[in-house]
C-alpha positions in Angstrom: 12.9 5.0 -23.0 13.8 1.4 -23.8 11.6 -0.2 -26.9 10.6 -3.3 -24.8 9.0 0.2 -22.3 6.6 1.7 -25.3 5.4 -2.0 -25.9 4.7 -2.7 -22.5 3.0 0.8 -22.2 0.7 0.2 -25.6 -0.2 -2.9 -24.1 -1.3 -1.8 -20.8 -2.5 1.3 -21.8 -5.0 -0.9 -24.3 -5.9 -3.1 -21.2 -6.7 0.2 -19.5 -9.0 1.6 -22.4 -10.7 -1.8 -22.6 -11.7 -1.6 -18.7 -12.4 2.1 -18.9 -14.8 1.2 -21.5 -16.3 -1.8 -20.2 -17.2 0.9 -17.0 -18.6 3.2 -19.3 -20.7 0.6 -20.5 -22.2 -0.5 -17.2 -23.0 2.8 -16.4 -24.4 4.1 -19.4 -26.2 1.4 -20.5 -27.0 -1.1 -17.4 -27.1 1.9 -14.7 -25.5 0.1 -11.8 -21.7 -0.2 -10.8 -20.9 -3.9 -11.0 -19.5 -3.4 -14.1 -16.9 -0.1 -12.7 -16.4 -2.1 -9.8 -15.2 -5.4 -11.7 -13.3 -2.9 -14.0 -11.4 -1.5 -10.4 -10.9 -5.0 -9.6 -9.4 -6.5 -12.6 -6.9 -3.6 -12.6 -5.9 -3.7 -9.4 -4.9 -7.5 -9.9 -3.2 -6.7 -13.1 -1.4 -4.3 -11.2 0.0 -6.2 -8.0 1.6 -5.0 -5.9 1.5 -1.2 -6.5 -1.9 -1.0 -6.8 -3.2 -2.2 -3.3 -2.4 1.7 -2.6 -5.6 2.6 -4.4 -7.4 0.6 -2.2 -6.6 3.0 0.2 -7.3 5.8 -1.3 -9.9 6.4 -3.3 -13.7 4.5 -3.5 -13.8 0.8 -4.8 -15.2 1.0 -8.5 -15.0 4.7 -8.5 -14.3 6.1 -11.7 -11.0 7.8 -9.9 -10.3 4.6 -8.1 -9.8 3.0 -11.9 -8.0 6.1 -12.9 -6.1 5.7 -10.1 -5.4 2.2 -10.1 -4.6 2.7 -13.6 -2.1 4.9 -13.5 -0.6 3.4 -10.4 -0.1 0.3 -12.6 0.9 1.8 -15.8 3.7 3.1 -13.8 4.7 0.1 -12.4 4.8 -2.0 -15.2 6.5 0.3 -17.1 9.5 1.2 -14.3 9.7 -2.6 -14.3 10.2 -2.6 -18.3 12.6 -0.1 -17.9 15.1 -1.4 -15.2 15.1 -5.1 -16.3 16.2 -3.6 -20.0 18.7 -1.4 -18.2 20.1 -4.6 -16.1 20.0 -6.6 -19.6 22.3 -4.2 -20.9 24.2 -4.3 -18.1 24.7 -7.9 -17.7 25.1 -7.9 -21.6 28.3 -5.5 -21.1 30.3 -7.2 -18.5 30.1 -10.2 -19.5 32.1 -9.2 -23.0 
């Protein structure tokens, strides 16, 4: 795993947490699902294109859509991370 991968990872994994607990919030606390479903939401935007598969799969706002979604784009990003540092050192290598 590439170093540019465990940064994108932290960071997305910290914008996961922060929507997991904003969820939590609205239903411990406010008792309705706005708050889960905006969580859902904001993911799944965060996670184009990848994540319009949880749309398909699981309830909007769900606390397994957000899973879901999360780890859908957690994934993503991350795979992404990966192969652009991959085709950096690629490029990097023929072009000595």
């Amino acid at each position: 795993m590439q170093p540019i991968t465990k940064k994108v990872a932290i960071f997305y994994g910290a914008w996961i947490v922060f929507w997991v607990l904003v969820a939590l919030y609205g239903t411990l606390f406010t008792n309705h699902g706005e708050f889960g479903l905006s969580a859902w939401l904001w993911l799944s935007m965060s996670g184009l294109p990848l994540s319009l598969l949880s749309w398909h799969i699981s309830a909007n706002g769900s606390y397994f859509g957000i899973f879901l979604v999360s780890v859908i784009g957690l994934f993503q990003w991350c795979a992404v991370a990966e192969l652009n540092a991959k085709f950096e050192a690629w490029r990097k290598s023929k072009n000595v």
